[in-house]
C-alpha positions as CSV (number, residue, x, y, z in Angstrom):
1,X,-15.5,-17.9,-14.5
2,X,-18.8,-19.0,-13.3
3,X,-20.5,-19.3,-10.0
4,X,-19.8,-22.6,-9.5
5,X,-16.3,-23.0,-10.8
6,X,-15.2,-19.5,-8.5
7,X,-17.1,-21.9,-5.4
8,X,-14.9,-24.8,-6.3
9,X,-12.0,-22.9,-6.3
10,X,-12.6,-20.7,-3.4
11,X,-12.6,-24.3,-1.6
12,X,-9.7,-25.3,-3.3
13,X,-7.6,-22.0,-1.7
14,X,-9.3,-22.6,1.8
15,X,-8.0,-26.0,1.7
16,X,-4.5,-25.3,0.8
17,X,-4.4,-21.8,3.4
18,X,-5.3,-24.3,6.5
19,X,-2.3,-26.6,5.7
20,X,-0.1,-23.3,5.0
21,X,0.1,-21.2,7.7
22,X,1.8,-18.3,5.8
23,X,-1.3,-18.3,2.8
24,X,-3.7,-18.2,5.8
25,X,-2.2,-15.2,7.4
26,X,-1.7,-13.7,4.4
27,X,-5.8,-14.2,3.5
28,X,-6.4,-13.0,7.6
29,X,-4.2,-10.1,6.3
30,X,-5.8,-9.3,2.9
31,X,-9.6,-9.6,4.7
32,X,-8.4,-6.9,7.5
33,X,-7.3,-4.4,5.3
34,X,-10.5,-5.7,2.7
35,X,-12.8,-4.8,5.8
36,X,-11.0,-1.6,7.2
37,X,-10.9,0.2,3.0
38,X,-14.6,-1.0,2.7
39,X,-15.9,0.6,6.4
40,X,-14.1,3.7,5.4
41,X,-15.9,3.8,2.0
42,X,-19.4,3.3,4.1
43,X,-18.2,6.2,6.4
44,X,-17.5,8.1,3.8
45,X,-20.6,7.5,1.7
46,X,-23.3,7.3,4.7
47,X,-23.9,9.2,7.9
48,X,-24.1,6.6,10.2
49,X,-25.5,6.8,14.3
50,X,-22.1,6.9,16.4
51,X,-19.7,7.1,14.0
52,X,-16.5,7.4,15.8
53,X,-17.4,5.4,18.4
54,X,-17.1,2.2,17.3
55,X,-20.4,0.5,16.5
56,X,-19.4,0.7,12.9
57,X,-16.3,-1.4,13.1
58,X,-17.7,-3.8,15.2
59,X,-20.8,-4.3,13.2
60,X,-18.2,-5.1,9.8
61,X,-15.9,-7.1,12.1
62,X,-19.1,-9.2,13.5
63,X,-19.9,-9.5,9.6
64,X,-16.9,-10.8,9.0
65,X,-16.3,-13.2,11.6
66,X,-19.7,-14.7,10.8
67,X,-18.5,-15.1,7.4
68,X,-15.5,-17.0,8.3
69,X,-17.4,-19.4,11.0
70,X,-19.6,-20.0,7.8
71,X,-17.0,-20.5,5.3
72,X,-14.9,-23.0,7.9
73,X,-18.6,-24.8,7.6
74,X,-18.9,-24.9,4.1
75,X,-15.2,-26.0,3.8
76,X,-15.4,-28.9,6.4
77,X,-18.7,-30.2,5.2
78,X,-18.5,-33.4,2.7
79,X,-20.2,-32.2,-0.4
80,X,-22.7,-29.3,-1.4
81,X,-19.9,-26.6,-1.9
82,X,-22.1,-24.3,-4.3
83,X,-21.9,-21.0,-3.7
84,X,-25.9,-20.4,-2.9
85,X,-24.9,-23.4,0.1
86,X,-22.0,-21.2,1.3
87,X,-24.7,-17.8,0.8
88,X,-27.6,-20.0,3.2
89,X,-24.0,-20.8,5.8
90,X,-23.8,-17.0,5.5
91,X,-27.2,-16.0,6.1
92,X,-27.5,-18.7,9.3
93,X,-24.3,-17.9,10.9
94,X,-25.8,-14.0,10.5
95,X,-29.3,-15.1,12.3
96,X,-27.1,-16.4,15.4
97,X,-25.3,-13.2,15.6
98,X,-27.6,-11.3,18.2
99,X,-28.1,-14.3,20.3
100,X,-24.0,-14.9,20.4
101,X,-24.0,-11.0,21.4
102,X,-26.3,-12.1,25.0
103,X,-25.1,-15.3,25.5
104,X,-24.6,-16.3,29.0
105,X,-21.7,-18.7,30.5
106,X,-22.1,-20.7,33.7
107,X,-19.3,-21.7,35.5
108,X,-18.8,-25.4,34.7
109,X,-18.8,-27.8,38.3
């Protein structure tokens, strides 16, 4: 299938998984074990600084929590569901990740 029609579908199966609570977990469930066989391949393949303690994992699972905030985006917005929209969600929701990582919280009054 092409770009476009694998876009419309993906929205398609987004829209049905947030009415049906088992498709979403199972798609949570697919993307964990997705993320934990691909770190283990980049493990595997590269030496990485600290692996073993961590940095790794958290730098796929802050990947991939940037890529759910950005598909929720693409999903919700009215039109424009193209996959080089969902790439430049993608790419944005990656440029706020080291500001989310020192974000302060005041106490509200």
């Amino acid at each position: 299938m092409d770009a476009e029609e694998r876009a419309e579908r993906t929205l398609q199966r987004r829209r049905l998984a947030s009415r049906t609570l088992s498709m979403d977990a199972h798609g949570l469930a697919f993307c964990d074990r997705t993320s934990r066989t691909a770190l283990a391949v980049v493990e595997r393949r590269f030496a990485l600084p600290g692996t073993g303690d961590g940095r790794a994992h958290l730098a796929f699972d802050m990947l991939i929590a940037a890529f759910h905030r950005a598909l929720d985006g693409w999903v919700a917005q009215p039109a424009g569901h193209t996959r080089t929209d969902l790439a430049h969600r993608l790419r944005a929701a990656c440029a706020e990740l080291p500001g989310a990582l020192t974000a302060k919280a005041e106490a509200r009054a």
